[in-house]
C-alpha positions in Angstrom: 50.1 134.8 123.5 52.6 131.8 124.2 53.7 130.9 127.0 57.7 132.2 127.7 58.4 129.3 129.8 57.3 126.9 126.9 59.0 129.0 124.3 62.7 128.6 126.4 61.8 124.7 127.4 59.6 123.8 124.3 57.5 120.6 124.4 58.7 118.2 122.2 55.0 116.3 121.0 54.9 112.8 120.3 51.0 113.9 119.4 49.2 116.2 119.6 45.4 116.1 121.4 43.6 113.4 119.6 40.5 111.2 120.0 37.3 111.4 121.8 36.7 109.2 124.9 39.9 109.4 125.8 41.4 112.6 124.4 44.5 111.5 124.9 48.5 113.2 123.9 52.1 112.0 124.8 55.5 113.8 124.8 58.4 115.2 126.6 58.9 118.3 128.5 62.7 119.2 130.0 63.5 115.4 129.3 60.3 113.6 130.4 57.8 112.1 129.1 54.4 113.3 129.8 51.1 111.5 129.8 47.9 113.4 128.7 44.0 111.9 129.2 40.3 113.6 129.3 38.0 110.7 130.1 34.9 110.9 132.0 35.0 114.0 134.0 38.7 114.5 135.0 41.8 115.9 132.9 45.1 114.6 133.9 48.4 114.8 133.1 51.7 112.9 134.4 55.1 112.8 134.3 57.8 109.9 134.1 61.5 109.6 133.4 60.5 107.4 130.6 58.0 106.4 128.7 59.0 102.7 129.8 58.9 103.6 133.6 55.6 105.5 132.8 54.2 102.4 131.8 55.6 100.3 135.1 53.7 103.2 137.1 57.1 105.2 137.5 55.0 108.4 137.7 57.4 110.9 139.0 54.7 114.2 139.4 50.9 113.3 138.4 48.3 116.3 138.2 44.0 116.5 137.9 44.5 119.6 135.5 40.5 120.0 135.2 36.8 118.3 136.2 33.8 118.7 133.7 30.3 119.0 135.6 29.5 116.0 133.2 30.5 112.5 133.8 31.4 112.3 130.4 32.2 115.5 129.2 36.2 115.3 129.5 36.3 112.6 126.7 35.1 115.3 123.8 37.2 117.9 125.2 38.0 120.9 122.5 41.8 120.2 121.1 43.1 123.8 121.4 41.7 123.7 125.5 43.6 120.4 125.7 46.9 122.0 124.1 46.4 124.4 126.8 45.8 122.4 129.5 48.7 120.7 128.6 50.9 123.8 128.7 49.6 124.6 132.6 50.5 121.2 133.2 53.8 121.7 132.0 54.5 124.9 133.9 53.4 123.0 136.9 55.5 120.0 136.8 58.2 123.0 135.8 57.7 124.3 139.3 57.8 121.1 140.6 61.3 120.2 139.3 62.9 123.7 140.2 61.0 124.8 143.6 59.7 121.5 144.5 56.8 122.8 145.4 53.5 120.5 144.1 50.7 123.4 143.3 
């Protein structure tokens, strides 16, 4: 079952999930861009205005979403747990914004 909170503020995907060592996705949730990585053992996900100010380290709300027991395990992380993952970070950053409240 979706989501409600990402069926009223949808993301929109630059990409989806792809890769392996980094799994990595981009997009924009409720006007930012979003970065998404699973490398090593740690699955992150942050937010900037821009994607420009994203790359000059802008990062306005940053988030370790998951750690893998293995060192390496993040980087061949299942696309559909990513998606997911990516949705939680969404809701979280959506907190964020509204309640300012980092969870």
């Amino acid at each position: 079952m979706k989501n409600i909170l990402l069926q009223l503020i949808p993301i929109n995907w630059a990409y989806h999930p792809m890769g392996i060592c980094p799994v990595q996705a981009e997009g924009e949730f409720m006007g930012y861009y979003f970065y998404f990585r699973a490398r090593f053992d740690m699955i992150t996900i942050e937010f900037a205005k821009t994607q420009s100010d994203w790359f000059r380290n802008k990062i306005v709300y940053s988030k370790i979403l998951k750690r893998t027991n293995g060192v390496y395990d993040a980087g061949y992380y299942p696309r559909k747990e990513c998606i997911n993952l990516i949705h939680k970070g969404c809701v979280l950053f959506f907190i964020y914004k509204i309640f300012k409240i980092k969870l």
